[in-house]
Steps between C-alpha positions, in 0.01 A plus 500: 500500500538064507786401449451163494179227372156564708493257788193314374742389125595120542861514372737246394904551514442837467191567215142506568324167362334679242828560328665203504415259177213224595434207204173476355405215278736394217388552130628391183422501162631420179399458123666276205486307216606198715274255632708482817378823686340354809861293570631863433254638743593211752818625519401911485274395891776266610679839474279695656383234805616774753184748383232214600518169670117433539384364169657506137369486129536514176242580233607420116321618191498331148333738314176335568436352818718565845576251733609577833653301827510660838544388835566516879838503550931597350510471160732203523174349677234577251646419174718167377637405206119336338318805571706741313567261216099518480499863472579639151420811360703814370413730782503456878469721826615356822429613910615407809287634776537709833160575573389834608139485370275185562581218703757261421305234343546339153218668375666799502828398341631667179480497172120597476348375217145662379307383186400792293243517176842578318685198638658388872783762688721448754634745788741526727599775711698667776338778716164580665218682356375757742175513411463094423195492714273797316604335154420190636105582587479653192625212295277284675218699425595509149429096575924402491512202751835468708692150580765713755560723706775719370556813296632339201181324373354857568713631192437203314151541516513829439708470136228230401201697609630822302571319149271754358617844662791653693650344847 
């Protein structure tokens, strides 16, 4: 009978490190009638800086087109006062980025936007897929070309590579 943690559990102030709360990448989103969303979304990441200090973007969508500024860097750092006057629209996801797929490297900074024959998405995401690599291959040999490295332009190809059938 233990009565205490196995030797080889790393433990902090008393819980093993698995239990204690770790941040992973801030995400926001938000939808409206306003044309103000990505100054809204500024303000949703400036919020949630503490989930990812590596890069930061916004995408915004205007019911047509999405435009989309991301960056190395605190969200304080990547976007000023002309670039999110520049980006209107009525819908907008935002993500701040603490990578645990993929390098960290512009390239792989979020939103992810993929052109589809049904018009452009955008994804952002917090997590890991555990079988990224598999889905990879196969997406590649379903002829899907990758700019990154991470996980997150995995699910984005995979939503515009399924527009016909199920996920």
């Amino acid at each position: 009978m233990s009565t205490g943690p196995r030797a080889e559990e790393p433990r902090e102030q008393g819980f093993a490190v698995e239990d204690c709360p770790r941040e992973e990448c801030g995400v926001f989103g938000i939808y409206g009638t306003r044309e103000a969303v990505a100054r809204m979304t500024y303000f949703g990441l400036f919020a949630l800086q503490h989930r990812g200090q590596e890069s930061a973007g916004i995408a915004v969508a205007n019911g047509s087109d999405i435009v989309v500024h991301k960056r190395m860097g605190l969200v304080t750092q990547v976007f000023d006062e002309a670039v999110l006057r520049e980006m209107v629209g009525i819908a907008a996801i935002g993500h701040t980025r603490y990578s645990t797929t993929g390098s960290s490297v512009v390239r792989n900074a979020q939103p992810i936007v993929v052109h589809t024959p049904y018009g452009p998405i955008a994804v952002a995401h917090n997590g890991n897929l555990l079988n990224a690599q598999p889905l990879r291959r196969r997406l590649e040999g379903e002829g899907a070309s990758f700019e990154g490295t991470n996980d997150s332009e995995i699910i984005a190809k995979l939503i515009a590579f399924r527009h016909q059938g199920s996920l």
